[in-house]
C-alpha positions in Angstrom: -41.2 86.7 -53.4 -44.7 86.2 -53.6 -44.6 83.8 -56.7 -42.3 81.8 -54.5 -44.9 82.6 -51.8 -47.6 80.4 -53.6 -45.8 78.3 -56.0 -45.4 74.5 -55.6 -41.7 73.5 -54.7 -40.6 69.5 -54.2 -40.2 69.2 -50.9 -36.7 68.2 -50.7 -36.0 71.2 -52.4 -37.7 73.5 -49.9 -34.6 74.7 -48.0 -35.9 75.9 -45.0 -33.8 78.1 -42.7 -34.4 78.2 -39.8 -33.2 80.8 -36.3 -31.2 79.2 -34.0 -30.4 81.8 -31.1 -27.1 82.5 -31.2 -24.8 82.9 -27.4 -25.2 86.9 -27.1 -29.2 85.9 -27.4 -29.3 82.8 -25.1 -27.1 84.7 -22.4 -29.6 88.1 -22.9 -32.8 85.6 -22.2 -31.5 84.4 -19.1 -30.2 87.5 -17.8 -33.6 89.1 -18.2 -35.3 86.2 -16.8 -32.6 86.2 -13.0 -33.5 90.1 -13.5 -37.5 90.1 -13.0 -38.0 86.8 -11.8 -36.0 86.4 -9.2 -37.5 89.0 -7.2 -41.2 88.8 -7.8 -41.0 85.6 -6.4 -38.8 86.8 -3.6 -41.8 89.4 -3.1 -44.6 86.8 -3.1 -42.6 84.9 -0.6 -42.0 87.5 1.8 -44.9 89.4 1.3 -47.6 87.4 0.1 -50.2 87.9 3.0 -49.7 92.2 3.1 -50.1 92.2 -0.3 -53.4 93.4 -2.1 -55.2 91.2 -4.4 -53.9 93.3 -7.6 -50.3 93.9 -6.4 -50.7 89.9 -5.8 -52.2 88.7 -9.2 -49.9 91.5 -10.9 -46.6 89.6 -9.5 -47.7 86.4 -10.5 -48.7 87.3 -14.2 -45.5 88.6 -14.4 -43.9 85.2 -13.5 -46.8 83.6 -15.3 -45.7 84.5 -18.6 -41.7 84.9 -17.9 -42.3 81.4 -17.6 -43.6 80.7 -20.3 -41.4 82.4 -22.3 -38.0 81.1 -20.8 -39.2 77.4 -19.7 -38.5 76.1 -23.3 -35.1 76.7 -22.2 -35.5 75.1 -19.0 -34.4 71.5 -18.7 -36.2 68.6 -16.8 -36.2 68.2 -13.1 -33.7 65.6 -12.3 -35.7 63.1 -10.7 -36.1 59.1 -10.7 -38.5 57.8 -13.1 -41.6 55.8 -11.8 -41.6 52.3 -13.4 -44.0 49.5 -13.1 -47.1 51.6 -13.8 -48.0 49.0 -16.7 -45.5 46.3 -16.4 -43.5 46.9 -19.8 -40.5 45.2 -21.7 -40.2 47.9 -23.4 -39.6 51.4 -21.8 -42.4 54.4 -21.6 -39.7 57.0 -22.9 -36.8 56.7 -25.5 -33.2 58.0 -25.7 -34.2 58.2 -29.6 -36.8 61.0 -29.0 -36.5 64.2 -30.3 -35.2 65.9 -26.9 -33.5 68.5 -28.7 -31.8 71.5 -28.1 -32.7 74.6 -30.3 -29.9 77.2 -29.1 -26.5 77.6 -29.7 -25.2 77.5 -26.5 -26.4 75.6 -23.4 -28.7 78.4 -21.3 -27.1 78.5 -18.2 -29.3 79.5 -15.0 -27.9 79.8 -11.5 -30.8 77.0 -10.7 -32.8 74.7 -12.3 -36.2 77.4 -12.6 -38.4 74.0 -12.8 -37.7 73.0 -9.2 -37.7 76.7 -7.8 -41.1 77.7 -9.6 -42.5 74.2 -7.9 -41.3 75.0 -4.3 -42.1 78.1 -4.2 -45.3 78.5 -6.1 -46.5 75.3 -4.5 -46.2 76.8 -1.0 -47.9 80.2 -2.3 -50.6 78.2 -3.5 -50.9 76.2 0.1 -50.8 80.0 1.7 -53.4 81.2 -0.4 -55.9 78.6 -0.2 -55.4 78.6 3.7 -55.8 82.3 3.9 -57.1 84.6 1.1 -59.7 81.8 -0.5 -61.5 85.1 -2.1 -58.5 85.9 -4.4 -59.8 83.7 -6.9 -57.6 85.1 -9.6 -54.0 84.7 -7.9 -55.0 81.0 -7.1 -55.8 80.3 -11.0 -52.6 82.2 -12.5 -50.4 80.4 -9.4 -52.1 76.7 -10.3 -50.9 77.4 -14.2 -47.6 78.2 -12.8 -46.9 75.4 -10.6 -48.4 73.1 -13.7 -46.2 74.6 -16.1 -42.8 73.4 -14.3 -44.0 70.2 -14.3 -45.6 69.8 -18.2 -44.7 72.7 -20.5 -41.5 72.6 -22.9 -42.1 75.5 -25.3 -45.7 74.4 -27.3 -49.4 74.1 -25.5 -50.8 70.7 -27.1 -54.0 73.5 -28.0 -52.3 75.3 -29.7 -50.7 72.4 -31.3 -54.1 71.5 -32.5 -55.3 74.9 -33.5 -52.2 74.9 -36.3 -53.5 71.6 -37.1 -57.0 72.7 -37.9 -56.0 75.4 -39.8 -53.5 73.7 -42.0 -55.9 71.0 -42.8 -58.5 73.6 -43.6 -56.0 75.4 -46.0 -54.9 71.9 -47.6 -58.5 71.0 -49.0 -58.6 74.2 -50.1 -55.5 74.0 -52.7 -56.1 70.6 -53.4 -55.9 71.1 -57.4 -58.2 68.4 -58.6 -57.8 68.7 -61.9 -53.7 67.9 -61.8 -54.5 65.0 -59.8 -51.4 65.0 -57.6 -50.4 66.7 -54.4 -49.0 69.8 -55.2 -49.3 72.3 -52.2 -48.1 75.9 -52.4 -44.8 76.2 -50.8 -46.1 77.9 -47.5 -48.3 75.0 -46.7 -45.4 73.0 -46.9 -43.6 74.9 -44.3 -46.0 74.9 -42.0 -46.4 71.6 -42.2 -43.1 71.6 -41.1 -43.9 73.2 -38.4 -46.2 72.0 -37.4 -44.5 68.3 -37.1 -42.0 70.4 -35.1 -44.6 71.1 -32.2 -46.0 67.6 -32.2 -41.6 66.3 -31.8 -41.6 69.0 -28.6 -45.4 67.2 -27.2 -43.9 64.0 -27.5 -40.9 64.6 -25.3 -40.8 63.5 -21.6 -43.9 61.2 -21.4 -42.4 58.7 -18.6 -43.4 60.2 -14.7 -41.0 60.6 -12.6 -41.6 61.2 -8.9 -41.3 64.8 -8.6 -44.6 65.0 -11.4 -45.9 62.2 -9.1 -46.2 65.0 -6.3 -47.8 67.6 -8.6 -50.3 65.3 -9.2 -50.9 64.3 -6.0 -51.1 67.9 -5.0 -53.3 69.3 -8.0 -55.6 66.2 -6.8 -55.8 67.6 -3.3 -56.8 71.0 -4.4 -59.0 69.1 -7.0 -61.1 68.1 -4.0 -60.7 70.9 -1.9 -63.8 72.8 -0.2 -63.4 75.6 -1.9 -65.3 74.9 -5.5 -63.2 77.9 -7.0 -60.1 76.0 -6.3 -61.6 72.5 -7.5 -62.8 73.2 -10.7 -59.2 75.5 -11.6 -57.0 72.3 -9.9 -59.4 70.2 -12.1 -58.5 71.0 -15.4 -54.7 71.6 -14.7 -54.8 67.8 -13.4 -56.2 66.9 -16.4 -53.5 68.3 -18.2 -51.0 67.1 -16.5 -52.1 63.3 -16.7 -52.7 63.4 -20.3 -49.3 64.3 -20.6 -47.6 61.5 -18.6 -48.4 57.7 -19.8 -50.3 55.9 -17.3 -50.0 58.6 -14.5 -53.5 58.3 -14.0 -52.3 55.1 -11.7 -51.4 57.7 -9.4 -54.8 59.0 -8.4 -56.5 55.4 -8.5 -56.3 53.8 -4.9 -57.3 58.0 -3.4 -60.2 57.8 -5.4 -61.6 54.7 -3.9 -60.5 55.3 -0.9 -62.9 58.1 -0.8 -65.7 56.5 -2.4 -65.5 53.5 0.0 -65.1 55.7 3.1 -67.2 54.4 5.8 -69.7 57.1 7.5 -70.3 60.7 6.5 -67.9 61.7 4.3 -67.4 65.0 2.9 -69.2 66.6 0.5 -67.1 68.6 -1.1 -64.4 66.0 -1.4 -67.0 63.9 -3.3 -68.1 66.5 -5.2 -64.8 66.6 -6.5 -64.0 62.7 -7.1 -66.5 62.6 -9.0 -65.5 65.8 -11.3 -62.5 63.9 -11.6 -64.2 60.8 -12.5 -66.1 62.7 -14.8 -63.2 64.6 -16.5 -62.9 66.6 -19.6 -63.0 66.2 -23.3 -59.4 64.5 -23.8 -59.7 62.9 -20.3 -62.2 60.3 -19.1 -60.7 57.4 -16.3 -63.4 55.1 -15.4 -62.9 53.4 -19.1 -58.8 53.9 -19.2 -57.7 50.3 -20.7 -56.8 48.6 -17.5 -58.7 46.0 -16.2 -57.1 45.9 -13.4 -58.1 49.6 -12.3 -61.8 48.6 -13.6 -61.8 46.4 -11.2 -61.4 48.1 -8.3 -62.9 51.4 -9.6 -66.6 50.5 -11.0 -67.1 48.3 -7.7 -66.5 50.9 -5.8 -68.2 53.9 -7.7 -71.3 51.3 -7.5 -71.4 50.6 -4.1 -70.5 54.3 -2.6 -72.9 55.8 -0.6 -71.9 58.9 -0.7 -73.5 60.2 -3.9 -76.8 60.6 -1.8 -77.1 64.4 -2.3 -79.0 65.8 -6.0 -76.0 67.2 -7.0 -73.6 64.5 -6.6 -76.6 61.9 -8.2 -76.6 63.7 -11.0 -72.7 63.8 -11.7 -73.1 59.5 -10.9 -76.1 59.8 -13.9 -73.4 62.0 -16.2 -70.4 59.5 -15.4 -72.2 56.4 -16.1 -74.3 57.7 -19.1 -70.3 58.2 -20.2 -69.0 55.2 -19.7 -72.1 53.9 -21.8 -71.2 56.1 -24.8 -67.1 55.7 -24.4 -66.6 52.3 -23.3 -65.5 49.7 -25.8 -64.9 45.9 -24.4 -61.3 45.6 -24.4 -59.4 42.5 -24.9 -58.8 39.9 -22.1 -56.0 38.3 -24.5 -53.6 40.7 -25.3 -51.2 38.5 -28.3 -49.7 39.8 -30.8 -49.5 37.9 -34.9 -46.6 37.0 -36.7 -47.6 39.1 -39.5 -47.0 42.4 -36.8 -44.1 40.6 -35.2 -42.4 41.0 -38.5 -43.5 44.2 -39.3 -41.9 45.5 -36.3 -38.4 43.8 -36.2 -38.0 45.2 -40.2 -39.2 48.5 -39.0 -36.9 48.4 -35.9 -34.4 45.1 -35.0 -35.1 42.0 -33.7 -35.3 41.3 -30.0 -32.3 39.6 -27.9 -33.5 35.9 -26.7 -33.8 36.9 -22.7 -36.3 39.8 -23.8 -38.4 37.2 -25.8 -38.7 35.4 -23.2 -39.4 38.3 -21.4 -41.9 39.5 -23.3 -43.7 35.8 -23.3 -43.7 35.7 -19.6 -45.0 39.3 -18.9 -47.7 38.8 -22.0 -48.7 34.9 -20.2 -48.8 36.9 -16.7 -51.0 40.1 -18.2 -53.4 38.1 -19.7 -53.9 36.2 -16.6 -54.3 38.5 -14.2 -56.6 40.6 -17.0 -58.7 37.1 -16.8 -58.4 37.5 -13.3 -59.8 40.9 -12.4 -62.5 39.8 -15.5 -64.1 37.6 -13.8 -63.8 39.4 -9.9 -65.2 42.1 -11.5 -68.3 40.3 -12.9 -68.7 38.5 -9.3 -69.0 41.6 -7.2 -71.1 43.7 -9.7 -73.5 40.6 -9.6 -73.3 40.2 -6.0 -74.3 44.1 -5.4 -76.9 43.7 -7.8 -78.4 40.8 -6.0 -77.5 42.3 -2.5 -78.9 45.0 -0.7 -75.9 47.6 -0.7 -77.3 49.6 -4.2 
């Protein structure tokens, strides 16, 4: 077993079984999950405000990680998709992704969980923020909840990238040099496997549809919020959440300059937390997404905003635009395509029908002039507030 264990194996010869849950499985999983819930959220519900901060946070760890358990078996919210976000020929999802199921039998729930845990733990959250602000724990374990329905499908993308790290540290190491071909012990093969398997389930349900339009919208709000607790938990959820949807970060656009160009005193805390936004993470940075037409609203208005008075907020307006100085490459005004890649994808894929060439030429002529367009705005209001008064 261990000989097998270590030895190199072709890898259409590697046979690889793998457990799919059979029905007395799939009907145990979500009778256990109706069984402990069901009524730890019926107790937050009724009994959120009497409740302690323990018995609180214990109820919604509890629901916290039944979740995560059974919402791999959970299918998506039924909801309408958003379109236009990028104008497209082509659609943001694709009936030929790998939206798979792994079970023998369909799991049948007496609701879709998604839609419950977002009603319900949304309206705990708006209760607890309102009323026990101090229960800073509750409020982070209820914000991973209520992102969860909306992103998670059985694999965290970091732990996704932790197996890649440690498979590509283990492949250098058996690289036998001397042989001077690929041959990998047979366990780094499967996990290989496996590992392709997690990226199939990250790749799933990238299109927004409405009902993630209104987490969004609501992890924004608390991402703003007075509390700065709240803000910086509602932050990185957010985050998440729009790195998971293509082009979702549309969403939050237009909110974010309307409070940046909000006329008198606005508030602090709200700015505070734009500009957090603005700021983002590691895997998330918006102020140099590839959109000219967001740049061209956004950067105007982040220059002009005279809101970032305070030392605190003039210092996050430092950190964002020594950012955009490191991250920001010029992108293309002319978006076109070769022949050479033309080809390359109708012999990878098929050839398009005549009404979605002309399509395609249409929406590419239309792009490219409105990406001229907000080009050339851009440049005129950046050099008028340079040679104004208003910076």
């Amino acid at each position: 077993m261990v000989k097998a264990w270590g030895q190199h194996v072709e890898f259409d010869k590697l046979q690889v079984q793998f457990h799919i849950p059979n029905g007395e499985e799939v009907d145990f999983a979500c009778e256990f999950v109706e069984t402990f819930i069901y009524p730890e959220l019926q107790l937050l519900n009724e009994k959120c405000s009497k409740m302690s901060n323990e018995e609180r946070l214990r109820s919604l760890t509890l629901v916290h990680y039944m979740s995560i358990g059974c919402l791999r078996m959970v299918p998506r919210i039924d909801s309408k998709e958003i379109e236009n976000l990028v104008p497209s020929v082509a659609p943001y999802a694709s009936k030929y992704q790998a939206q798979y199921s792994i079970y023998a039998k369909e799991p049948k729930f007496k609701e879709n969980l998604r839609m419950c845990l977002l009603v319900d733990i949304g309206n705990l959250i708006d209760i607890l923020v309102e009323n026990h602000s101090d229960d800073a724990s509750s409020i982070k374990t209820a914000l991973k909840i209520y992102s969860l329905s909306s992103i998670y499908y059985g694999v965290f993308k970091h732990d996704a990238d932790k197996l890649h790290k440690h498979f590509e540290a283990a492949k250098n190491s058996f690289i036998n040099k001397l042989y001077g071909e690929r041959q990998y012990p047979r366990f780094l093969m499967v996990e290989r496997i496996a590992l392709q398997c997690e990226r199939f389930s990250l790749t799933n349900f990238q299109s927004l549809t409405e009902i993630d339009k209104q987490v969004i919208l609501k992890l924004f709000e608390l991402s703003i919020n007075r509390y700065s607790e709240v803000r910086r938990d509602a932050q990185g959820y957010l985050f998440s959440v729009l790195n998971r949807y293509l082009f979702s970060y549309q969403v939050i656009v237009d909110r974010i300059i309307e409070l940046l160009n909000s006329p008198g005193e606005a508030d602090h805390d709200q700015i505070k937390g734009c500009l957090y936004i603005l700021l983002g993470n590691h895997s998330f940075f918006l102020p140099t997404k590839h959109s000219w037409s967001m740049i061209e609203k956004l950067w105007p208005a982040m220059a002009r905003t005279t809101h970032a008075k305070k030392p605190t907020t003039q210092r996050l307006m430092d950190h964002i635009n020594e950012t955009i100085g490191k991250q920001y490459d010029t992108q293309a005004l002319i978006e076109d395509t070769n022949d050479i890649s033309r080809k390359a994808a109708v012999d990878l894929w098929k050839p398009l029908e005549a009404n979605e060439l002309e399509s395609k030429n249409i929406l590419r002529l239309q792009r490219n002039e409105e990406n001229v367009k907000s080009y050339i705005n851009l440049m005129e209001t950046l050099n008028s507030l340079l040679r104004g008064d208003s910076l």
